[in-house]
N, C-alpha and C positions, 0 to 999 in steps of 0.2 A: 545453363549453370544456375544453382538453388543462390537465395540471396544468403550474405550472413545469419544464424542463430543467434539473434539476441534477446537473450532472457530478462525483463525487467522488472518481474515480481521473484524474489530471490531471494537468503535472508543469512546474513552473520552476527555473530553473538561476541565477545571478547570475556576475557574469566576475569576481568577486573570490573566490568558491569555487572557481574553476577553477584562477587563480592560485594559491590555496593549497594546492590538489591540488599541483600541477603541484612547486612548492617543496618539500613536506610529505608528500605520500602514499607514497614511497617509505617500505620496499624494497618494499610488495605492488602498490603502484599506480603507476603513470605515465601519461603524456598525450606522445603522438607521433603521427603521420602514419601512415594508411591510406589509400594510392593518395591521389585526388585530396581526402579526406578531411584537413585538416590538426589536429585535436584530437579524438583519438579515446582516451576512455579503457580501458590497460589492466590487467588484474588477473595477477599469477603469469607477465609478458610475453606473454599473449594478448589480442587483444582483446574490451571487455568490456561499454561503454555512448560510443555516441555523442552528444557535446553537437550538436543543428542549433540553427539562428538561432532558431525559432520561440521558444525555449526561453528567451530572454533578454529577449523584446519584446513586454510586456502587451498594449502595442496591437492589434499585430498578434491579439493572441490575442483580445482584443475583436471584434475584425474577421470574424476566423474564427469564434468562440465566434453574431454575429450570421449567417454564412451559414450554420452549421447548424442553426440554430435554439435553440442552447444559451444559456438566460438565467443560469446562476451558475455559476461553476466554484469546486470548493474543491482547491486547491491545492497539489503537496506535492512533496518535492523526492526523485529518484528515486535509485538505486543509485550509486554506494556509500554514499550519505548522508553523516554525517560522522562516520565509524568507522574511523580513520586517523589518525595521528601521535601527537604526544603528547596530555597531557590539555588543557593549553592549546591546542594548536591544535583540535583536536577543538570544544571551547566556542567558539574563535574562528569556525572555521565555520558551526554552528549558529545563532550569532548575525546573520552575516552574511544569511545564509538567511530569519531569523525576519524579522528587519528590514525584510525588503526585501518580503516576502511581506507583513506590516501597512502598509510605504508603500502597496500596490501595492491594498490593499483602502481605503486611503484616499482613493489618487484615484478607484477605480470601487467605491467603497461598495455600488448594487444588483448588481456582479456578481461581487467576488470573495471569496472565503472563505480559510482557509488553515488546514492543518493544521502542528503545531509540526514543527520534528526537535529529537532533545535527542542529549549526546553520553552515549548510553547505556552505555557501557563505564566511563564514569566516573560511576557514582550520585549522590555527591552534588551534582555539579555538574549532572547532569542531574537535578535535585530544584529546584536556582538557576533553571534555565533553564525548567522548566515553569511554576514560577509565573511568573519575566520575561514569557514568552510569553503566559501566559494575562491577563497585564495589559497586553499589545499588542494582542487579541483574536483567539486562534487556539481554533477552535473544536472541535479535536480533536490529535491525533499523532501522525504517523506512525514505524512501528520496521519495519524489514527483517526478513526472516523468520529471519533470525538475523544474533547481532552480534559480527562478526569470528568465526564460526563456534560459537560459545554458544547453546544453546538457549535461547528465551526464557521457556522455565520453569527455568534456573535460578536457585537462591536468591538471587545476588545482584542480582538484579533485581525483588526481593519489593517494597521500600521505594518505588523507583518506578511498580508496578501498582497497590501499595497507594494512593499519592497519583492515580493516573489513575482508579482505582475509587473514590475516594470522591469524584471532582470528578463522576462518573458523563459522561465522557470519549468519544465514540469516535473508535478506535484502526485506521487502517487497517494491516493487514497486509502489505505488497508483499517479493516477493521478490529478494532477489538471487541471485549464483551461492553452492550448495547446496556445503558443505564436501566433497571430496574429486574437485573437478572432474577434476583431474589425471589420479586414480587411473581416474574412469571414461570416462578417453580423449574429453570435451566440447570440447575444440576442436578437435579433428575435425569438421570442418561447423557448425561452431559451435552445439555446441545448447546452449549457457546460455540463451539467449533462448525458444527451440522447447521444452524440456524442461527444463532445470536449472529455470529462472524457476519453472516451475510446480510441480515437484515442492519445490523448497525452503517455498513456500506450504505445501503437502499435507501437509508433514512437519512444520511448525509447529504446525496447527491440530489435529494428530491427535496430536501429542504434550500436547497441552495437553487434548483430550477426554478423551483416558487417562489424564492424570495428575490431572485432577477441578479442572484450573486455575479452568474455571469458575465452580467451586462457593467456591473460595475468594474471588473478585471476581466478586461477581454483579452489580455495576452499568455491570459492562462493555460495551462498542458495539463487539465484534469485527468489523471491515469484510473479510474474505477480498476480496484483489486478484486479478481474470482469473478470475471467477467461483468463488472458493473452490478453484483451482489441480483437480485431479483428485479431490476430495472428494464433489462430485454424485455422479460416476459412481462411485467406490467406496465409498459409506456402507453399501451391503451389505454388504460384507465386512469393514468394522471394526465393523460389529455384528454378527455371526456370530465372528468371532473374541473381541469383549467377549464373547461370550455362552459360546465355547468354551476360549478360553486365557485362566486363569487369572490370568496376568501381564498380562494386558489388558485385567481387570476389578478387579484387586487394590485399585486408587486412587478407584473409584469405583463406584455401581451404576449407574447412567446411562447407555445404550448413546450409541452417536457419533453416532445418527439423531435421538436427543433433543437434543442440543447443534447439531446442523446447523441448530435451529426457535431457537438464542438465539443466534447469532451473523447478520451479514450478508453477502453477496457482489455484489459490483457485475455488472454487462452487459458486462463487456469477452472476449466468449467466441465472437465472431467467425462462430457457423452460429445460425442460429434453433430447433434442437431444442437445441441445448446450454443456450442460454436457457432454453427452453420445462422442461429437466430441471433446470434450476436453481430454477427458482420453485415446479415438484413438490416438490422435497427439503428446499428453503429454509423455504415460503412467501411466497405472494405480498407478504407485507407485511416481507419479511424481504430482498428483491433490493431493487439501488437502480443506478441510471443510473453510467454511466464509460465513458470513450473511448478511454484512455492516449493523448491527442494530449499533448505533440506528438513523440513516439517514431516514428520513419517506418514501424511497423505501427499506430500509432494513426490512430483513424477516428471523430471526436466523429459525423458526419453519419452513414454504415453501422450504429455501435453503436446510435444513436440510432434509426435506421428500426426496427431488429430490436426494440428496446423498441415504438414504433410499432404494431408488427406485432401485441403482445399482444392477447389479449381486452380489451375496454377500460379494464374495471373495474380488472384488474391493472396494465394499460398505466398508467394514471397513476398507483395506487400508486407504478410503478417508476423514472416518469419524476422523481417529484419527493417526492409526498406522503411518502413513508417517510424523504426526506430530510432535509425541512422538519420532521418529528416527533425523528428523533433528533437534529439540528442544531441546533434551537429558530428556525431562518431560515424 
């Protein structure tokens, strides 16, 4: 018998975060019409993440979540998050979010989970807002691969890793668009989605291998989103460079391929050798199931076959059992 389907790269929206975009997110954010598209949000005046309906109606996702065979989804709310406006509205968002994500595991208790957002630019209140959260029951947190352009290793974000590390927390990583879109000409063809998205990942998790982030919160449940963004495929070369530049060993002895075996990456990586190079480099007990539905490249039923597709043994590791271990669900 297959283990549970659970989904941990997933994503809800609520229509009162949208209004407060829409009010609030300026000067970098706004919400206006693309073609036939009427709420399309964007960043720096280009476009940058689509709200669809899917996004607002549990049900519906119940629905969906049963034709693909997907029994939990844990749920999280996707870019821009709420790193925008001031400090109150920022809290005001993430509340809205938390809220509605604990209603929403209320009324389908066996199938929904949720990860917190906090307003991470403002620490203390995203300190308020973790424990509120963790007393609504959110069973992990999700933070953008960076916030409002900050790395997430810097220090002012010590105090809230520290408290996600010692709750022994995991943290999905998703990215948004990667600081200097402008400069490298990305909307052109739009590649935030195709390439920003991913490289902002790449750049997160590899600034934190280097910098021994690690080793200072070892109780951490790193989730890399979109299979750990380009990190499979280049952990050779950030261990060959650990091993040869200096400045990329300075912070730690630990090459990036030993930290690739403590951190996690979800299935949302769209070919089956990409998968198949994920769980080489991960271990199999270190990949976990995600769909990104309902994003119109998300594909709960596709990701899902391609986990399917595993040797078996792996195959449910991926599907659930790794979930269920670090989720405690």
């Amino acid at each position: 018998m297959r283990s549970p389907a659970i989904d941990v790269h997933t994503h809800m929206l609520h229509r009162e975060w949208l209004d407060l975009l829409k009010r609030r997110g300026g000067p970098r954010y706004s919400v206006s019409p693309v073609g036939a598209l009427q709420d399309v949000i964007h960043m720096d005046g280009a476009p940058f993440m689509t709200p669809l309906p899917e996004m607002f109606d549990y049900d519906l996702r119940i629905r969906n979540m049963d034709r693909a065979g997907v029994d939990v989804a844990i749920v999280s709310l996707t870019c821009p998050n709420v790193y925008w406006g001031d400090a109150g509205t920022s809290l005001e968002a993430a509340r809205i979010l938390n809220d509605d994500m604990a209603a929403a595991e209320r009324t389908h208790p066996d199938r929904i989970r949720w990860f917190a957002s906090l307003p991470w630019q403002h620490p203390s209140l995203a300190l308020e807002e973790l424990a509120r959260a963790r007393r609504e029951g959110a069973v992990g947190v999700m933070v953008l691969a960076n916030v409002d352009g900050k790395s997430l290793t810097d220090p002012e974000f010590s105090l809230i890793w520290k408290a996600i590390d010692d709750a022994a927390l995991p943290v999905l990583v998703h990215p948004t668009a990667p600081p200097g879109v402008r400069d490298m000409d990305m909307s052109k063809h739009n590649l935030v989605p195709p390439v920003g998205f991913i490289f902002d990942t790449t750049l997160a998790l590899a600034r934190m291998f280097y910098d021994g982030f690690l080793d200072r919160y070892p109780n951490l449940k790193l989730i890399g989103a979109h299979g750990g963004g380009a990190l499979p495929y280049l952990v050779g070369r950030l261990d060959i460079c650990h091993e040869k530049i200096p400045t990329c060993r300075a912070q730690t002895d630990a090459a990036p391929g030993e930290y690739m075996r403590r951190i996690y990456v979800d299935s949302v990586v769209f070919r089956q050798e990409a998968l198949e190079l994920a769980v080489s480099v991960c271990g199999p007990e270190n990949v976990l199931y995600g769909s990104d539905y309902p994003h119109n490249i998300g594909d709960m039923a596709g990701c899902l076959s391609r986990v399917d597709a595993l040797a078996s043994d792996v195959r449910d590791r991926v599907r659930g059992e790794n979930a269920q271990r670090i989720f405690g669900i």
